[in-house]
C-alpha positions as CSV (number, residue, x, y, z in Angstrom):
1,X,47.1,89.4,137.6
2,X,48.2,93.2,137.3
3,X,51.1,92.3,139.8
4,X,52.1,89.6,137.6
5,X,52.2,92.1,134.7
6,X,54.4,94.4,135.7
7,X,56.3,92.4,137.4
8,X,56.8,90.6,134.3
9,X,57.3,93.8,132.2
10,X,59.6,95.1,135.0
11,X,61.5,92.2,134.5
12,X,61.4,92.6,130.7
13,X,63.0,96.2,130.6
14,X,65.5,94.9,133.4
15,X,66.7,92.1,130.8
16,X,66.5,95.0,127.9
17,X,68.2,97.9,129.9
18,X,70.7,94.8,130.9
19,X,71.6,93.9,126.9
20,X,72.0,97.2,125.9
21,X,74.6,98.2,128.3
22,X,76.3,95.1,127.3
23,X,76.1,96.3,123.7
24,X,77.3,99.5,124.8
25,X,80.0,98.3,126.4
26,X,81.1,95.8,123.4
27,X,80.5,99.1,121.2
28,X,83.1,100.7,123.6
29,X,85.8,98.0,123.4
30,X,85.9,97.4,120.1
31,X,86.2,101.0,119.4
32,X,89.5,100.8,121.9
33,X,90.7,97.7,120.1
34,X,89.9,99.9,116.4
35,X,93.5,100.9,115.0
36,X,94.5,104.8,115.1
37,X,95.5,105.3,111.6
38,X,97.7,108.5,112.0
39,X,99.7,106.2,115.2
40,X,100.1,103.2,112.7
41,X,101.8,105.5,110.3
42,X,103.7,106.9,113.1
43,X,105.1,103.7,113.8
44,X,106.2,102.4,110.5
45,X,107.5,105.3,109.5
46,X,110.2,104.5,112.6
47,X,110.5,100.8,111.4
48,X,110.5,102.2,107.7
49,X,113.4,104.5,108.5
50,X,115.5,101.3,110.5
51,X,115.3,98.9,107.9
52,X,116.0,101.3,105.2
53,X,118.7,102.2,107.4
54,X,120.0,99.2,108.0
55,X,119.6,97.5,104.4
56,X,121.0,100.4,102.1
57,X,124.0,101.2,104.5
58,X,125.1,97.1,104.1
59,X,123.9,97.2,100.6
60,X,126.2,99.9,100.2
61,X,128.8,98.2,102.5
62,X,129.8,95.6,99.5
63,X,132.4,96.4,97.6
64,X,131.0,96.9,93.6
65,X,133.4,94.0,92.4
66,X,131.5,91.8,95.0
67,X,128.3,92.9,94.1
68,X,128.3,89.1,91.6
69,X,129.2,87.6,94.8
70,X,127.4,84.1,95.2
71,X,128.4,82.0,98.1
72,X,130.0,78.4,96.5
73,X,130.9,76.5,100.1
74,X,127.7,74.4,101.1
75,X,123.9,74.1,99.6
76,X,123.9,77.6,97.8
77,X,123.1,76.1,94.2
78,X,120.7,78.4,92.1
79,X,121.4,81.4,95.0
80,X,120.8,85.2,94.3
81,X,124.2,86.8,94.1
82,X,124.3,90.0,95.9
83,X,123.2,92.3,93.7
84,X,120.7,90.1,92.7
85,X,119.4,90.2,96.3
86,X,119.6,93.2,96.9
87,X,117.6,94.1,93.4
88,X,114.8,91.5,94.7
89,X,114.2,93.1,97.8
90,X,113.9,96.5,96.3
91,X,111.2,95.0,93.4
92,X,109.4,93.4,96.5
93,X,109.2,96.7,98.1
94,X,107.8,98.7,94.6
95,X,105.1,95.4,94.2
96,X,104.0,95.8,98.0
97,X,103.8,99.7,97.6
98,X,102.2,99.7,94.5
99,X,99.3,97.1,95.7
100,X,99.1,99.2,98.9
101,X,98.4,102.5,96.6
102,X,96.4,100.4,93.9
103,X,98.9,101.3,91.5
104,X,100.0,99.0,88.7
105,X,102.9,97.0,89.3
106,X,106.0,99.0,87.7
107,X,107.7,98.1,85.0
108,X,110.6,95.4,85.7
109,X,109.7,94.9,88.9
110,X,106.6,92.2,88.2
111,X,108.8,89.5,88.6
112,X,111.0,90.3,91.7
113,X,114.0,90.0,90.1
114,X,114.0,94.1,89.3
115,X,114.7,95.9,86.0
116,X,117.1,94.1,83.5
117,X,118.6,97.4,82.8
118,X,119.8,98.2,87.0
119,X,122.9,96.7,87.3
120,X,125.6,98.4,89.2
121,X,126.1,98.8,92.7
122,X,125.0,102.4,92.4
123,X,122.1,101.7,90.2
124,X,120.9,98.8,92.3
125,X,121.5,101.2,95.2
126,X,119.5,104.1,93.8
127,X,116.8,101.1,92.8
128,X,116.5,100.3,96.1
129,X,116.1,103.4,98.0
130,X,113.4,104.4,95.3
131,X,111.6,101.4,96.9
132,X,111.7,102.5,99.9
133,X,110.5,105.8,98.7
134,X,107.5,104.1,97.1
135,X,106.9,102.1,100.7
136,X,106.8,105.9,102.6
137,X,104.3,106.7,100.3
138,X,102.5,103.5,100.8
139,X,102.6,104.1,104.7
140,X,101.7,107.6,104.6
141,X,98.2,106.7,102.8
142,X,97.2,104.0,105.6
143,X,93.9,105.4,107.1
144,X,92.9,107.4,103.3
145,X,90.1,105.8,102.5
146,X,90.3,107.4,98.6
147,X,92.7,105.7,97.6
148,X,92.4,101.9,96.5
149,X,94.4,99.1,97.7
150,X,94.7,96.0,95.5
151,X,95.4,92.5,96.3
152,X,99.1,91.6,95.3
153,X,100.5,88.1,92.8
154,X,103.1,88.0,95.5
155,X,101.2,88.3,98.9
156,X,99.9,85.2,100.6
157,X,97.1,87.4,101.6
158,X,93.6,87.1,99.9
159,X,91.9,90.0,98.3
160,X,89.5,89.9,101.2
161,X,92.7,89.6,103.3
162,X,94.5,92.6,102.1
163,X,94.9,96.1,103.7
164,X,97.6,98.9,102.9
165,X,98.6,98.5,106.8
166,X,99.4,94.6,105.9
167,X,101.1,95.1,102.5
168,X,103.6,97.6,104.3
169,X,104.3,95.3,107.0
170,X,104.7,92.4,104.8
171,X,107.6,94.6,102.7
172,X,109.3,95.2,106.2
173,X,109.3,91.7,107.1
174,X,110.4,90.8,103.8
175,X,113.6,93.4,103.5
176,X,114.5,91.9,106.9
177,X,114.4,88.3,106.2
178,X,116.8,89.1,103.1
179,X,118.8,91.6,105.3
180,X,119.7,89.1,107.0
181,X,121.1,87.2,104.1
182,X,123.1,90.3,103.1
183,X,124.5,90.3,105.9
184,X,125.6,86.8,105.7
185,X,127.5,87.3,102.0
186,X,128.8,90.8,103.8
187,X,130.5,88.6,106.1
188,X,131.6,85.8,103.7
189,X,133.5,88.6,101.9
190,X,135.3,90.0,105.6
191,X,133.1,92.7,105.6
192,X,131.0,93.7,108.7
193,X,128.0,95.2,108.4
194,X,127.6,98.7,109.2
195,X,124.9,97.6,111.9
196,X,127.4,95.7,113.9
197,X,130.3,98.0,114.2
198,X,131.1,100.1,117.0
């Protein structure tokens, strides 16, 4: 009966000794899986620096009498012009930013369309790279855990969703996906953009 005991309690730590080291080693890989805050930032700081790159030199490629440019061949009824693009993308950016800081959303930009009073190519330019000022400073506070993030009217992410690592990367993808249609009306007009030259 003694033998049966401690055969039985031997058994017992066995199966104990055996769920713990599987903890343990669970612990260990979600702590490799766990994001590096300071490597994230790295990182988007390189993307950051391309599409801000890439976006203001094309934005800046227009000519300013093009900048009212919308395209008229094919389905483009109730398009952005240029400008008007261009100005959308950079209010994006300053909504994202300003989530991803828990700021309020600044004035003009709450309804993507950018301030009334930015209008010219070197206003909407300036607009612009302020935005992407405002998403540096957005990047650079991934990992602080003092400052608040807020969920964002214009992210499909929920409250519980949102993170300041996700509200950056959602500007990105968004500049991108309208790069892309600057560089359409770039073309329309003859003009290549900057990324494409030799």
């Amino acid at each position: 009966m003694l033998q049966k005991k401690w055969l039985f309690a031997g058994a017992l730590l066995v199966a104990c000794l055996g769920k713990a080291a599987a903890q343990s080693e669970m612990k260990m890989q979600a702590n490799e899986l766990a994001l590096d805050a300071s490597s994230e930032k790295r990182a988007l700081q390189v993307f950051l620096k391309s599409v801000q790159t890439q976006i203001v030199s094309a934005a800046d490629a227009m000519p300013a009498v093009k900048y009212g440019f919308v395209p008229s061949e094919g389905e483009f009824k109730g398009v952005r012009s240029f400008g008007q693009q261009v100005k959308h993308l950079a209010a994006t950016n300053h909504i994202l930013a300003a989530a991803a800081l828990g700021e309020a959303v600044p004035a003009g930009a709450g309804d993507e369309m950018g301030p009334e009073n930015v209008r010219t190519k070197e206003e909407i330019i300036e607009y612009l790279n302020g935005s992407f000022a405002h998403l540096g400073k957005a990047i650079e506070a991934i990992g602080e855990k003092n400052v608040a993030v807020k969920a964002s009217p214009i992210s499909p992410l929920t409250a519980k969703e949102t993170t300041r690592l996700a509200l950056t990367v959602e500007a990105m993808i968004h500049a991108f996906n309208h790069y892309g249609q600057v560089v359409e009306y770039l073309r329309m007009n003859g003009v290549v953009p900057p990324a494409s030259r030799p």
